[in-house]
Structures are given as C-alpha cells and as structure tokens.
N, C-alpha and C positions, 0 to 999 in steps of 0.2 A: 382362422383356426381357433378352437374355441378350447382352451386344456383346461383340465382341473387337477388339482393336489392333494384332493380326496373328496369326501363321500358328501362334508361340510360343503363345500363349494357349487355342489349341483341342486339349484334351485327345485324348492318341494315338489314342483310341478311339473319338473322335466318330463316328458317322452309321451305318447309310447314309443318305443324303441327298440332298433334291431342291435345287437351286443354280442363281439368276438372277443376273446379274452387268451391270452400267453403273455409271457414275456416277453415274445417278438422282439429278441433283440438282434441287430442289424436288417431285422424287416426284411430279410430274403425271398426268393422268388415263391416258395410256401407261403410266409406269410400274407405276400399280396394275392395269391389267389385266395386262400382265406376270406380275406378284404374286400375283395374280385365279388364272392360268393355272397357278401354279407351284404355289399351293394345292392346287388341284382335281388335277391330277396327284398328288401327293404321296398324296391321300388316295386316290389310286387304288390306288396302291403300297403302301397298308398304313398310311396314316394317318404315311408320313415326316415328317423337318424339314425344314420352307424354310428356306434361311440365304440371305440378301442379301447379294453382296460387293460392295461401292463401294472406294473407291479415297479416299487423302486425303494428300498434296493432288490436287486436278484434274492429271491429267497433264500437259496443257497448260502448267502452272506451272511443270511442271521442263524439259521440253521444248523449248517457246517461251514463254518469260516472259511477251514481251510481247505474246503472242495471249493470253494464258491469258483466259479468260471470268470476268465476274462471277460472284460465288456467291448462288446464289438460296436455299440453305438450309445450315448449317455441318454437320458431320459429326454432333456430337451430335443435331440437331435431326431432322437425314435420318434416322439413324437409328432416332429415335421414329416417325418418319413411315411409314419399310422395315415397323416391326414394326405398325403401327396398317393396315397394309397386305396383313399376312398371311405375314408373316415370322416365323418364331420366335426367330431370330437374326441378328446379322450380322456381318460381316467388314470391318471397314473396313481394309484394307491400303495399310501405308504404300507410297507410291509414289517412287521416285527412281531416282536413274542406275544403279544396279544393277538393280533391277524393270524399268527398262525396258530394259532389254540383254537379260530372259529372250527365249527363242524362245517361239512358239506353244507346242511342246511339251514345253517347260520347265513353262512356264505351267499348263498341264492335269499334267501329273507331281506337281509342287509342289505345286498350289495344290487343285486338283479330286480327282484320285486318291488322293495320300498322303496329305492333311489330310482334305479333304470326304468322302471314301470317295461319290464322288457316284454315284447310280443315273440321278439327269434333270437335265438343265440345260435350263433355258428363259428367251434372251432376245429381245430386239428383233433383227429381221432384218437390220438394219444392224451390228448389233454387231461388232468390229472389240477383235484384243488378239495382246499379245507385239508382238516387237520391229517396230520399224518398221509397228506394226500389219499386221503380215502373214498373223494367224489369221482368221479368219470363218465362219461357222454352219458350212459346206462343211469345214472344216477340222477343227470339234469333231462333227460328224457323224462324219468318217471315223474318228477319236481313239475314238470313243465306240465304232465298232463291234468293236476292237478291244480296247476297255480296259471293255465291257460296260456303257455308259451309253448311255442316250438322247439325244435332242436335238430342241427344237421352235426355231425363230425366228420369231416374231411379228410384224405388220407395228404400227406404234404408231398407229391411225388416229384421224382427228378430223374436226368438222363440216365445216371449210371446207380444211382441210390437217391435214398430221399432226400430230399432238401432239410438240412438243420442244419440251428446255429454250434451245436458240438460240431459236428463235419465244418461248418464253413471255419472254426476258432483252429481245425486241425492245418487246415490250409495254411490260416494265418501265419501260425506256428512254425510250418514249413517254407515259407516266404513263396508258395504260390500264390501271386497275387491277381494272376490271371484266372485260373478256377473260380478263388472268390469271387473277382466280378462277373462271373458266368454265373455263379451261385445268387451273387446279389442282384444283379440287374444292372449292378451298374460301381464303380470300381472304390476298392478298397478306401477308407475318409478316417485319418488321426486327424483328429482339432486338438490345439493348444496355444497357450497365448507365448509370443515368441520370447525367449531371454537372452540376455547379454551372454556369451560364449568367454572362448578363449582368445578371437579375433584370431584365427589363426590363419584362417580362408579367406580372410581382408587380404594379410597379409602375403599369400599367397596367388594373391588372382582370383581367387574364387569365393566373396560373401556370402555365410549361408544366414540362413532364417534357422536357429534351431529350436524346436522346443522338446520341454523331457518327457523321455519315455513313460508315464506314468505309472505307475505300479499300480496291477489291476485291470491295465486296459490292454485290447488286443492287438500289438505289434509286429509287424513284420520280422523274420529270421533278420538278422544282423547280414546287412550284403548291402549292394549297391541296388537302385530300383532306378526308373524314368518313372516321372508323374505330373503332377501339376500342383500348384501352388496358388490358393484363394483364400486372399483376408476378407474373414467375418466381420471384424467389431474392430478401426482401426483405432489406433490409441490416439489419447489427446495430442493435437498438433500435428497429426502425421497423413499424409493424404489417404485418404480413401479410393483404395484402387478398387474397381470394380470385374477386371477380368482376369480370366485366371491364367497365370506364365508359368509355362512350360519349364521342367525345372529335372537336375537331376540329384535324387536324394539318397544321402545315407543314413543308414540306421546301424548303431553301434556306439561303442567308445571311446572308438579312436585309439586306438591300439599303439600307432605310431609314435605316438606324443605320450603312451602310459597315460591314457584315459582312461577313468574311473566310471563315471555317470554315463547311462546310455542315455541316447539322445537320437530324435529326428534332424537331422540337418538336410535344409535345404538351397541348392545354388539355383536360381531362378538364371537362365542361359543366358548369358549375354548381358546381362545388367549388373550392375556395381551401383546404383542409384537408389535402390529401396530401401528405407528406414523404417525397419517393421518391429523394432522394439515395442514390446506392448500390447503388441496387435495380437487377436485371435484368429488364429489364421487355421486354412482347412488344409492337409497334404493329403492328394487322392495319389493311389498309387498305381501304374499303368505297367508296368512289367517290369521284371529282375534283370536285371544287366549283369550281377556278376555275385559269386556267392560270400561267405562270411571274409570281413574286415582284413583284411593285410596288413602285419607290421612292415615296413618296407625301412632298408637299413639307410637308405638314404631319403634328404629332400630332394632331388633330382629324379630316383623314381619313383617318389610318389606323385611329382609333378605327371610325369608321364602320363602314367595311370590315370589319373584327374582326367587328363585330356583326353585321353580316349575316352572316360564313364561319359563325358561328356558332348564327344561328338556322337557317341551311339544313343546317347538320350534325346539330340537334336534330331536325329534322322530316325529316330522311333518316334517322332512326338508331331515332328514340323517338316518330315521329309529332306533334312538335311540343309534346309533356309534358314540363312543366319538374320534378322531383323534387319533391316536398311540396304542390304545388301543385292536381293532380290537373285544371288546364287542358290 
C-alpha cells in the first residue's frame, strides 16, 4: 500500500493515472463502487494506477469548525480501507487556509495535471472542490477536455436512499449499528489505545478494555452493543493477540458509579486473562443489545444486568458456546 501526505511525496514522474477524489470517509458501500468504477477504467486504459485523494483534516474543520462532522474513520484507517477498495495508492492532502483559497483550476493544475499526470477521474456526481466549492464534474469535464483527461460522476446509490457518510454518522448517532454495517459493508470499527479505568469490572467479574470516546470521532448512542474486540498495535511487553474475541461493549459513563468521561468499554466473554493496557485495539460493533446506560440503585442489579448483556452477546456472537465447554 503506497500513501502519501501530500503533493511533496509523489515522485515527478508518477502516472499516468486514473484519480477519484472525496473524503470518503468511513469508505461506504458508494465509496467502493466509486473505486469499483475507477478500477475497471484504469484497466481499460492499459491496466493504470488508482490513486484515492482524500483530504485531512475534513475541510469542514478548517472551514466551519463548528459544523465540521464526526469522523467515522481516521486517515490512516481510510486509507487501508481506499486500498482494500481498489486503490493502489493514495493522496491524503493536507487541507487548510491555503488549499482552500485554491481555485477549481488551481486545484486540477496542482493537484491532477502536474502531480497525477491523470488520464480519468472518477467521482461521485455530487462532488464539489476548490475555493468556495465552486468546481463540479461540469467543471473537470470541461478542464479535462482540454488538459486531455476524462471524466465520469457517479450517482452513490443505495436501498432505501443514497449511500453517504452524513446518513451513515445519522445512524451512528442513533446507535443503529446494524444499518451502518449494511451501509458499510462491513460493521461499525472505534480504534483507540486501551487506558487504565476505574477497575471496577475487575472488580466485579467482568475486566473491560476501555478506551475514551474521543471527541470528534463517530460513537455509538450510549447503550449496551455485542461486538468484537481486535488489538492493532499491542503495547510493550504484552502479548500480541492476533484474533478477534467476541465481547460485549458498553458506551457511556457509567452512570452507576457517577461517571463523568464517556468511554468504550469492553468485556471480551469469558476471559479475565487479557492485559491490554496500552494496546491499540479495534472495537467493531455488531448489534444493540439494549438502549441508554441505567443507573441501577444497587450493585446486585446491576450484576444482573451484566449477566444478561452478557449471555445475549454470547448467543448473538458464538451461538451461545461458552469457550472450553463445548455447550
């Protein structure tokens, strides 16, 4: 997988080249046809490179701060996602007050022409760039006829509405996390690196992995979820597990305890053995089990509870198989 961090980094000589371009972020089922589209060209052309160029941060951020949208996938991740997509490369270009002062055809000069030596761009019909957003397909159509590139814009369709990242951050939002993964192709992913808690789920029978809700990034409704649990990057000294344990997560602050900080917490089923301080771990989230956080006036029923988030995460995840036991 070949990234780059802008415009610097892509050898004089790059391309020629086929070049889709959004923000694509969390890479949705639009997205990859996109990608789908920019492939199949490409190969039409002589077996070209797709390069993906996103943007980082979300323009929005520099923009209007305070519209800027949650992020439903970080840069590095998208750009696993661009390449798992059909990309051989990509361009994540830093965005700020300068970038967004280019003109449209700045933008194609700069970015498409002199760097990408591009032959076909193919994005989303809506797509929209340069300053004050005032370029659009109509715009690199005419550019292209000129500067000898192509140009297709795609409509991003879906079952019931179009596929986008504002609809899929609504879901989010809502803690349907089953949509989203019909949206994405594949199920909801917060990465964070795990921190020391309040041990309170030690305490209780049930160690979780938590890491903090970020501010900024796209979180699940506060409620109980079933999902899975896969360390990325494990910390010094701590083993490197490689598959992912079925787990059941909450998101909130713990209400019981007059919790403050919202937090991913997760109980991987059945183990008390994991020492995952430190570690970068992924939490994909596979369906709601129950809705916002409970203060419960006792620890006896919130044991309860537990046990049941519990056994319904087992028999949503693993068919109700406890590890070793082979019930």
């Amino acid at each position: 997988m070949r990234v780059w961090h802008g415009l610097d980094e892509v050898g004089p000589d790059y391309g020629p080249s086929v070049v889709t371009i959004g923000n694509f972020d969390g890479v949705h089922r639009g997205h990859q046809e996109v990608l789908a589209h920019a492939r199949a060209r490409a190969e039409q052309l002589g077996g070209l490179p797709v390069v993906a160029l996103t943007f980082n941060p979300h323009p929005m951020a520099v923009l209007r701060p305070d519209k800027a949208p949650a992020t439903i996938s970080e840069p590095e991740e998208r750009a696993q996602l661009l390449c798992d997509a059909g990309a051989d490369a990509v361009l994540i270009l830093p965005f700020d007050k300068e970038t967004s002062n280019w003109s449209p055809q700045e933008f194609i000069d700069r970015v498409l022409v002199g760097t990408l030596h591009v032959k076909a761009v193919v994005v989303g019909e809506n797509f929209r760039f340069g300053h004050k957003a005032a370029g659009h397909v109509d715009t690199l159509v005419e550019a292209g006829a000129a500067a000898g590139f192509e140009v297709e814009g795609l409509a991003l369709r879906g079952e019931d509405q179009p596929w986008s990242s504002t609809y899929i951050r609504e879901l989010i939002a809502a803690g349907d996390v089953e949509q989203v993964a019909a949206a994405l192709g594949r199920p909801l992913r917060v990465v964070g690196t795990v921190i020391e808690g309040d041990k309170r789920g030690r305490e209780l029978g049930y160690p979780t992995a938590n890491i903090p809700a970020e501010s900024g990034s796209a979180i699940p409704l506060d409620g109980v979820y079933a999902g899975w649990l896969r360390v990325l990057e494990p910390a010094p000294g701590t083993p490197a597990y490689g598959e992912a344990f079925p787990a059941a997560i909450s998101v909130g602050s713990n209400p019981t305890f007059d919790g403050i900080d919202r937090r991913v917490e997760s109980y991987v089923l059945d183990r008390d053995d994991l020492e995952l301080y430190g570690s970068r771990v992924a939490v994909d989230f596979v369906a709601r089990l129950r809705g916002s956080q409970i203060r419960f006036d006792t620890i006896e029923a919130l044991l309860v509870q537990m046990k049941t988030d519990v056994d319904q995460a087992r028999q949503l995840l693993t068919g109700g198989t406890t590890p070793g036991t082979g019930d």
